[in-house]
C-alpha positions in Angstrom: 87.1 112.6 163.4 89.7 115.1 162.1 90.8 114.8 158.9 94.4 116.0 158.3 95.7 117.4 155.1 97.5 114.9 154.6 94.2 112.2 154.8 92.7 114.7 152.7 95.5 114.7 150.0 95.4 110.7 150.1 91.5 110.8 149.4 91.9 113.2 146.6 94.7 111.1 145.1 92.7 107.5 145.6 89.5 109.6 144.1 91.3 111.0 141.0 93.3 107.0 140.3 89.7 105.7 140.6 88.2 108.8 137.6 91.4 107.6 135.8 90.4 103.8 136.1 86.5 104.4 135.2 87.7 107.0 131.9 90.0 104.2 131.2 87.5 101.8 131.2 84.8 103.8 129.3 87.6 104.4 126.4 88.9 100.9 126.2 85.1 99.0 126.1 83.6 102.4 123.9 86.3 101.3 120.6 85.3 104.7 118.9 86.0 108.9 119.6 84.1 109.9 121.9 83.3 113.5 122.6 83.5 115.5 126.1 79.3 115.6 126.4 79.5 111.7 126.0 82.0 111.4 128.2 80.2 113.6 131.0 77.4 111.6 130.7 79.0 107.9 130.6 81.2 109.0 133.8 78.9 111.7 135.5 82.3 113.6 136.0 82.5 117.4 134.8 84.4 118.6 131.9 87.2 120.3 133.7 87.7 117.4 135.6 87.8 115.0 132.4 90.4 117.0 130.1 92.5 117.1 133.1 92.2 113.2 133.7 92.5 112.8 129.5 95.9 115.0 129.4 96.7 112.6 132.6 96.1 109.5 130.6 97.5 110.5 127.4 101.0 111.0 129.5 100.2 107.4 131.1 100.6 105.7 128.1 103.6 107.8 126.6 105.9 107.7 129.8 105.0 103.7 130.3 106.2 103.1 126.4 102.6 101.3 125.7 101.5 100.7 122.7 98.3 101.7 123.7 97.5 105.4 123.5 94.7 108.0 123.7 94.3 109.9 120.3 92.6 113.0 119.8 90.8 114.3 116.7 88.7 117.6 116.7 87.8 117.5 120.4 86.8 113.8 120.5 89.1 111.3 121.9 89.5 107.3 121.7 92.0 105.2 123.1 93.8 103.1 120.1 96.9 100.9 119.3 99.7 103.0 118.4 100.3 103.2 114.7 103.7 100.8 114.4 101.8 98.0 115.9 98.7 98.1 113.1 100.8 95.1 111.3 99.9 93.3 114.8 96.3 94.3 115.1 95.5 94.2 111.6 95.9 90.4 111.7 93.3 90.0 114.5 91.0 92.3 113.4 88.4 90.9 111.0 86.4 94.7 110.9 86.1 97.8 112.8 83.9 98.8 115.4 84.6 102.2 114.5 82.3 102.1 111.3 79.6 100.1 110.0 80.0 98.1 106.7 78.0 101.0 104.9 80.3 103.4 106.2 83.4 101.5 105.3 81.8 101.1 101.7 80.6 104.8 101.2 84.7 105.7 102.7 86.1 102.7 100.2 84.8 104.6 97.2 85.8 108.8 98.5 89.2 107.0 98.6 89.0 104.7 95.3 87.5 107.5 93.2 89.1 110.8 94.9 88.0 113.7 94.3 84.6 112.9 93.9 81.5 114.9 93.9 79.2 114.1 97.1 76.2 114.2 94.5 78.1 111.1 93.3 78.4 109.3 96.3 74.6 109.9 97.1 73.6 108.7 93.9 75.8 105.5 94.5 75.3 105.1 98.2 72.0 106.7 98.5 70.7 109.2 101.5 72.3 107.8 104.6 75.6 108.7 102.9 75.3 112.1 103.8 75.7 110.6 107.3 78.6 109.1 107.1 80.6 112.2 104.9 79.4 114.1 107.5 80.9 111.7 110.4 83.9 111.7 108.2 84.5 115.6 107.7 84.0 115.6 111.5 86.6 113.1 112.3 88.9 115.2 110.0 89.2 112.1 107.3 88.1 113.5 104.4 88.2 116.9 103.0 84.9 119.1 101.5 85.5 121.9 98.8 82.4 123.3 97.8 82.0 123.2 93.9 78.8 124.5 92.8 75.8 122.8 94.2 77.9 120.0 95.7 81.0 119.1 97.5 83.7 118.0 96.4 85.3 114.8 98.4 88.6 113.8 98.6 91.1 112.3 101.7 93.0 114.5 104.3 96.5 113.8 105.7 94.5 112.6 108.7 92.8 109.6 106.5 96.1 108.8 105.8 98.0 109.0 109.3 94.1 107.4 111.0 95.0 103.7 108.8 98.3 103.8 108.8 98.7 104.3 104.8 101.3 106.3 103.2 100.3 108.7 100.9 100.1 107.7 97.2 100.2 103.9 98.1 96.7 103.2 96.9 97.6 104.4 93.7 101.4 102.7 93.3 99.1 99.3 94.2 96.4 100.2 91.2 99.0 100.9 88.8 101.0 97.4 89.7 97.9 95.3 89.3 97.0 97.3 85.4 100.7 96.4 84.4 99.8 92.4 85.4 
């Protein structure tokens, strides 16, 4: 059998539509960032191969208009509901897969009590909290400044743009339920 270069541009094409299905698949059903070695090893495809077919996806959603779309944060990517639909999500969701209740807690009081001391937040939260500042930092959501022996905690821009929260809104909230 010959194979023409045309029959061998239409396999290449089928194979790369059927990476882009399995990487879809593997960021819809994973619900969290996942970074290139995960990737590599959920979809046995090589890291060339897999930023090319992210950077493909990523256009996907933007040229269809979905509200669906791949975000990347410090080399780890996750696909997710575009910001202007969270209203629409926000109803339906009841928690997020993305962290555990401890995690949400030990981020609920970084954000409630900003800046804080990390030796704080262990004291509070105990040792696995050093866990989940140090998932945070490397998701870019909160911000460290070393201050002695310690860090010092508080939220980045990122925190911010991640939930959908405009700056300073936490804080116009706090003051409206003191003057009740």
């Amino acid at each position: 059998m010959v194979i023409s270069s045309k029959t061998a541009s239409e396999i290449d094409e089928a194979k790369e539509e059927e990476n882009l299905k399995e990487l879809e698949a593997i960021f819809f059903v994973s619900g969290r960032f996942l970074n290139l070695p995960e990737l590599v090893s959920l979809s046995d495809m090589n890291p060339i191969l897999l930023r090319d077919l992210i950077g493909k996806l990523q256009e996907k959603y933007e040229n269809n208009n979905s509200a669906i779309e791949i975000v990347e944060k410090n080399e780890m990517w996750k696909m997710d509901v575009r910001s202007e639909y969270s209203h629409v999500i926000n109803k339906l969701a009841t928690g997020s897969s993305e962290f555990s209740k401890a995690e949400q807690e030990t981020l609920a009081i970084i954000a409630f009590k900003q800046p804080i001391k990390q030796s704080v937040i262990i004291k509070i939260r105990g040792n696995k909290a050093y866990d989940h500042i140090q998932k945070f930092a490397g998701l870019g959501l909160i911000k460290k400044k070393k201050t002695g022996h310690t860090n010092e905690l508080s939220l980045s821009e990122d925190f911010y743009d991640y939930f959908g929260v405009v700056e300073g809104e936490e804080h116009s909230e706090k003051e409206e339920s003191n003057k009740e």
